[in-house]
N, C-alpha and C positions, 0 to 999 in steps of 0.2 A: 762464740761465733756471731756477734750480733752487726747485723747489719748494720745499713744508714740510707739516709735521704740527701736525696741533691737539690736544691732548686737550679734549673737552666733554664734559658731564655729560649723559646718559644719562636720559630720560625716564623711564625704570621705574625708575631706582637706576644705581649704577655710573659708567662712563666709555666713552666709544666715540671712535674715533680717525679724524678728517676729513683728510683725504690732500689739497692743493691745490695746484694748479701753480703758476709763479714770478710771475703777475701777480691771484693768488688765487681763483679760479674751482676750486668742488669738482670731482676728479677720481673721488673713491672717500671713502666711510664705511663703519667698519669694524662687525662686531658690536658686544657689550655688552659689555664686559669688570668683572669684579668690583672693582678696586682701580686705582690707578695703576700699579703696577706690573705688573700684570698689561697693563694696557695699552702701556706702554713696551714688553716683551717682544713683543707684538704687533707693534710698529712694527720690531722689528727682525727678527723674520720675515718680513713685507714687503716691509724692503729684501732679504733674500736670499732670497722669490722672484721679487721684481721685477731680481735681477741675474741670476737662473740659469733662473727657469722658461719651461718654452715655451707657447705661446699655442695649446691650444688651443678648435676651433671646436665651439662648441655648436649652434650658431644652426640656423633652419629648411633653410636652404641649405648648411651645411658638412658633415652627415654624422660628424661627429667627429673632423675630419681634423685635422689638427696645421700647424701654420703655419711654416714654416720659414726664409722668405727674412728681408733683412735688411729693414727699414724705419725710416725717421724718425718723429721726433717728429712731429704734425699740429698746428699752431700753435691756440691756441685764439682766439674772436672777435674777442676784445682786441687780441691779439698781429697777428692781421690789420691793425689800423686803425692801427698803429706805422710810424713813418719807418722803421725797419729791416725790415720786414715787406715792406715798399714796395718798399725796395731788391732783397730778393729774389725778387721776382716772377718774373721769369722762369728762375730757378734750379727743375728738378722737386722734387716734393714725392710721398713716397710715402706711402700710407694703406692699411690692412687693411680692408675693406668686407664 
């Protein structure tokens, strides 16, 4: 299920980079960035805070607290209505809420 990156052109000018998961449902869009290149560079900051950074909570209920346990992916809507999806049903599923 491995996602992908889009570069798209940027409403005011430039390029902005759409982050989407592996059955194409946006995940994340990123700033403006001025060039292609600059947006490349982008995406590969990305991946290395999406492999090393921690999560944390901003939100009205978190307090600021940092998130630490391990959790899975959370299938997105699509992925739910999948024969594979099906099959895993009774397998837990964890999510950060």
């Amino acid at each position: 299920m491995a996602g992908y990156f889009e570069l798209v052109d940027a409403p005011d000018g430039g390029y902005r980079v759409r982050m989407l998961d592996g059955s194409g449902s946006l995940m994340a869009i990123s700033v403006t960035f001025p060039t292609k290149r600059a947006a490349v560079a982008g995406v590969a900051m990305a991946r290395e805070i999406a492999g090393t950074g921690l999560i944390r909570d901003r939100s009205h209920d978190g307090a600021g607290s940092v998130i630490r346990e391990r959790v899975r992916a959370v299938p997105s809507a699509k992925e739910d209505a999948s024969p594979r999806s099906k099959k895993m049903s009774g397998t837990r599923r964890a999510a950060v809420s």
